[in-house]
N, C-alpha and C positions, 0 to 999 in steps of 0.2 A: 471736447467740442467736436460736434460733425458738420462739417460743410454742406453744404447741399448739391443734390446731383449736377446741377448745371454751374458752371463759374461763368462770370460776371464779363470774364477777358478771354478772349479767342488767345488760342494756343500759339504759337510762331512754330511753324514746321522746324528751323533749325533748331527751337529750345528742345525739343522732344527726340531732335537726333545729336543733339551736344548729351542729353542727360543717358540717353541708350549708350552713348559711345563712350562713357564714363562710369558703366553700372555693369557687375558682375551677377548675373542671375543664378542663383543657387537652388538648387530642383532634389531634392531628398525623392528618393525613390528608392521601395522596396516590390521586387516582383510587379515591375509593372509595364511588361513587354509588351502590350496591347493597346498602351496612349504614348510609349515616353514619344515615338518620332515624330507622333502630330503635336505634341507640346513644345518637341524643339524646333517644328518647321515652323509653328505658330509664332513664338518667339521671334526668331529669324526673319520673318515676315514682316515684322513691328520694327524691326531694326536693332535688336541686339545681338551682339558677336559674343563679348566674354559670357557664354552659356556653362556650366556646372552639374552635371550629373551627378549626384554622391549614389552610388550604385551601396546600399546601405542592407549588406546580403543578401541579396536576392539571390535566390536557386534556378530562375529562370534566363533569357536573351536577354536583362534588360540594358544591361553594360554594353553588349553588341551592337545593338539597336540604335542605343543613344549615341555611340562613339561615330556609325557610320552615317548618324545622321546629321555629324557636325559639332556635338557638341562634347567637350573635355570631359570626362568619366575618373572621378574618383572612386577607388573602390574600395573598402573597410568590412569583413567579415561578422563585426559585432554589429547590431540593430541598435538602433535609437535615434529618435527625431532629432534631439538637442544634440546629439552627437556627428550627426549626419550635417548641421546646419551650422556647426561649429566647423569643420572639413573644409565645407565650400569656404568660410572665410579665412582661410591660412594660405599663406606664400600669392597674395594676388598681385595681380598686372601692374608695373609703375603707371600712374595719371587715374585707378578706381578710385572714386567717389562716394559709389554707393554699391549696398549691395541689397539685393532686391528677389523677395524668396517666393517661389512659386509651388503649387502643387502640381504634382506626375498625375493627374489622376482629370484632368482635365476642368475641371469645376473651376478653376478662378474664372473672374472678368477682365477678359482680355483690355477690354473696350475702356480700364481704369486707368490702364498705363501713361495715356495722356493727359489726365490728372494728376497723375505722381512727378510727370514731369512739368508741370506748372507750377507745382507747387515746392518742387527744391530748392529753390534759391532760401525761404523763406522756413523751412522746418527740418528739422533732425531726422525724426522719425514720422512717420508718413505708414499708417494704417488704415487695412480697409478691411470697415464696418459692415457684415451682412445683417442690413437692416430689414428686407423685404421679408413679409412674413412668410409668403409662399414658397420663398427661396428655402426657410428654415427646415423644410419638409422632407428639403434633401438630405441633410442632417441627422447624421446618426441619434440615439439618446443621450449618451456621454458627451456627446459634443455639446449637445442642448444645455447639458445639465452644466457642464464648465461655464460655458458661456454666458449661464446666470450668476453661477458661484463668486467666481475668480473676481467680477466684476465689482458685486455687490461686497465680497471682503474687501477689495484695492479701496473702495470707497470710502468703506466704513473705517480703517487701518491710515490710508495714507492720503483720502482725501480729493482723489483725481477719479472724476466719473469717467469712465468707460462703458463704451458697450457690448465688446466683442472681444473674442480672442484670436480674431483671423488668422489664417497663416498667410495671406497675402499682406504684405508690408515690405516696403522699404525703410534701410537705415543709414545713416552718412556712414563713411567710412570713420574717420575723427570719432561720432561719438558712439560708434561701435566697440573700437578700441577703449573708451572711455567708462564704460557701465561692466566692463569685463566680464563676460559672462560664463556661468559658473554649470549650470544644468546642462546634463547628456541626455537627456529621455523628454517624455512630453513635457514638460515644467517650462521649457524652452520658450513659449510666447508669454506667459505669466510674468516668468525672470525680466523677460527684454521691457514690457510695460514698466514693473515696479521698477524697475533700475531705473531706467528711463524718467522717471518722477525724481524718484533720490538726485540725481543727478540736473535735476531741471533742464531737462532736456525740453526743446522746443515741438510739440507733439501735437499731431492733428488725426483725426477720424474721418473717413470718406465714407457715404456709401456705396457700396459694390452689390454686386448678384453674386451666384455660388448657382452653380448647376450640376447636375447629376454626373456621377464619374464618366468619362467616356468609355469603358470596358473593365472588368474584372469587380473585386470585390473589395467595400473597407475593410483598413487594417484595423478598425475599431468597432469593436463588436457592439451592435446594438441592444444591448440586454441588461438586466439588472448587474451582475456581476462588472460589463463595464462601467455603470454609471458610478457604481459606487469605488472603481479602481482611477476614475478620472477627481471624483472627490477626492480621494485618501492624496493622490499627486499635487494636487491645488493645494490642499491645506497643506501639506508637508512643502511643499514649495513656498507659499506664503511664510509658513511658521520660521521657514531656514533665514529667508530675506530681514523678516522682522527679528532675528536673534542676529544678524549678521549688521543690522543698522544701529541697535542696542550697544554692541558689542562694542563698534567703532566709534561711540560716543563715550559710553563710559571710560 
């Protein structure tokens, strides 16, 4: 289900700084010495403190950058999304709530955050839908092509229409611990959905925008070779979940 851009109920400034001061923002970044400080001053701006860098090898300042611009820098030598995104959520602050994942690369919609906190009380996990077709353009082809895939298998498979694989999402702390999550590498938002069903978790869709990186370049190649490396991931991540729900039944 996707809500619609506008809610029904005006926000309470205090629910939106009760939910900031309760939410651990987790920012995967590789080599991205050119957006991380406007990402974290951006943040900062909105009202979150527990800010997370996972500095997720980069060769270049981006560790530097991000640490002196406020925000706590984990650092880990091997690459990987779901590895990088797993990091942020170990050893967090007594009273986090939620944890709440953003891209280094400046393209989320800022402007959703007030949405995700209207909507806590009320849902687990809390994903935002890049619905706008123009938005889509910024979108590598891999991306495009998951973002039909994954969806149309979760469907078909387990039943829960989706329509997006954002990386923008919030999840409770509770039912994060609760879906255990198992992928290091891209599979990372695929996992968090289907688990997220297994476990009938309370889940909702928003729509969001997605804008063009603010500097450097994607880490996901836009070409045939990635389209068909972002399938073989999907389907092998689907296929693991669905051996993995099998298994636990039999």
């Amino acid at each position: 289900m996707i809500l619609p851009s506008h809610p029904n109920r005006e926000l309470d400034p205090s629910s939106f700084s009760s939910f900031a001061d309760r939410t651990v923002v987790i920012i995967p970044a590789y080599n991205e010495e050119a957006c991380i400080e406007s990402i974290v001053r951006r943040l900062q701006d909105r009202g979150f403190s527990y800010l997370r860098v996972i500095d997720n090898g980069s060769t270049d300042a981006t560790a530097r950058i991000a640490r002196a611009a406020g925000a706590e820098v984990i650092s880990d030598p091997q690459r990987g999304y779901g590895l990088a995104c797993w990091l942020g959520g170990l050893n967090l602050p007594q009273g986090v709530e939620w944890l709440l994942y953003c891209n280094a690369d400046a393209s989320d919609d800022f402007e959703a955050y007030e949405r995700f906190a209207q909507l806590a009380s009320d849902y687990d996990l809390i994903l935002g839908a890049r619905t706008h077709a123009e938005d889509r353009l910024h979108m590598t082809i891999p991306q495009r092509f998951g973002n039909w895939l994954a969806p149309f298998l979760m469907t078909l498979i387990w039943g829960n229409s989706f329509s997006d694989l954002g990386p923008q999402r919030a999840i409770r702390v509770s039912a994060y611990q609760k879906i255990g999550m198992k992928d290091r590498g891209f599979g990372w938002t695929v996992e968090m959905q289907v688990r997220a069903v297994q476990e009938k978790l309370r889940i909702i869709e928003i729509p969001v925008r997605t804008f063009p990186r603010l500097a450097g370049v994607s880490k996901i190649s836009g070409n045939l070779k990635g389209s068909l490396t972002a399938g073989v991931i999907i389907l092998s991540t689907i296929a693991g979940l669905l051996f993995r729900s099998k298994k636990s039944i039999s």
